[in-house]
C-alpha atoms as one frame of an Amber mdcrd trajectory, in Angstrom:
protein
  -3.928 -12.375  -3.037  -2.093  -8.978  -3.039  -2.817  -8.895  -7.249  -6.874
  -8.496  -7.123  -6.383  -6.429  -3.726  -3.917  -3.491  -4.755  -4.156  -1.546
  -8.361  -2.686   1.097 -10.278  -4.660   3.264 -12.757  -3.225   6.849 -13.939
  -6.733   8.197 -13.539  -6.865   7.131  -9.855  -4.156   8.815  -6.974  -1.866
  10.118  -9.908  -1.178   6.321 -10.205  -0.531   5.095  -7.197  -1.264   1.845
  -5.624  -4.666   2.209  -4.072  -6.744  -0.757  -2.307  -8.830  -1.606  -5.258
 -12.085   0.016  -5.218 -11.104   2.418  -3.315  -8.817   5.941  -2.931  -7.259
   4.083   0.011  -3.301   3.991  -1.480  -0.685   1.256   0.252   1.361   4.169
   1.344  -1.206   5.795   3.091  -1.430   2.252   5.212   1.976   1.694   5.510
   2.148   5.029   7.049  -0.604   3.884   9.801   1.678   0.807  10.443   5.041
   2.259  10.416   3.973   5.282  13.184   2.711   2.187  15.355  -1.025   1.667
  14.666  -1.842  -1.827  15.199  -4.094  -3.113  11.937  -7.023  -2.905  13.851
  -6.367   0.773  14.500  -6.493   1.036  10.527  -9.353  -1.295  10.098 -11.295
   1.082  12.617 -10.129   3.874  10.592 -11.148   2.733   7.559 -13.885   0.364
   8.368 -14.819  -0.842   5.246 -10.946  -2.091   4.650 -10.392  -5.667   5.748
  -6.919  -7.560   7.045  -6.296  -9.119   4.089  -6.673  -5.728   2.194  -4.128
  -4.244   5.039  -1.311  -7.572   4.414  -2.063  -6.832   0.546  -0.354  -3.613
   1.331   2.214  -4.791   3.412   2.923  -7.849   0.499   2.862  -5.172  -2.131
   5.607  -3.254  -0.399   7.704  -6.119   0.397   8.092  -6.794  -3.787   9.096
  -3.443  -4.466  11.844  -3.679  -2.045  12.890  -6.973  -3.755  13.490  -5.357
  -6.711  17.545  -4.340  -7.201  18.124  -0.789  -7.132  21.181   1.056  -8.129
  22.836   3.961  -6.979  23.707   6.672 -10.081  26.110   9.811  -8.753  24.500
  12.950 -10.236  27.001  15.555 -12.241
């Protein structure tokens, strides 16, 4: 479940979403994936890490893009 598995403290990262317990954050992960490391080229990186903590990431990114965003022109 990507709620235990990702978490956001200001004291930890400057606040941003880490794999709890660690100083792992999702976008460092979803940087891994998206230059074409397969998730067991992250989970040898970071062995401790395990799939589930890897989909957490990939879960936690997929509900911020759900959100609606608007577009505001700068004057």
């Amino acid at each position: 479940m990507t709620k235990n598995r990702i978490s956001i403290s200001p004291d930890v990262c400057n606040g941003r979403p880490v794999i709890t317990g660690t100083r792992i954050t999702v976008q460092t992960i979803l940087e891994f994936l998206g230059a074409g490391d397969t998730i067991e080229d992250v989970l040898e990186e970071y062995p401790t890490l395990t799939a589930e903590d890897i989909y957490a990431c990939i879960q936690h990114a997929s509900k911020l893009m759900a959100n609606r965003y608007g577009v505001q022109e700068l004057v």
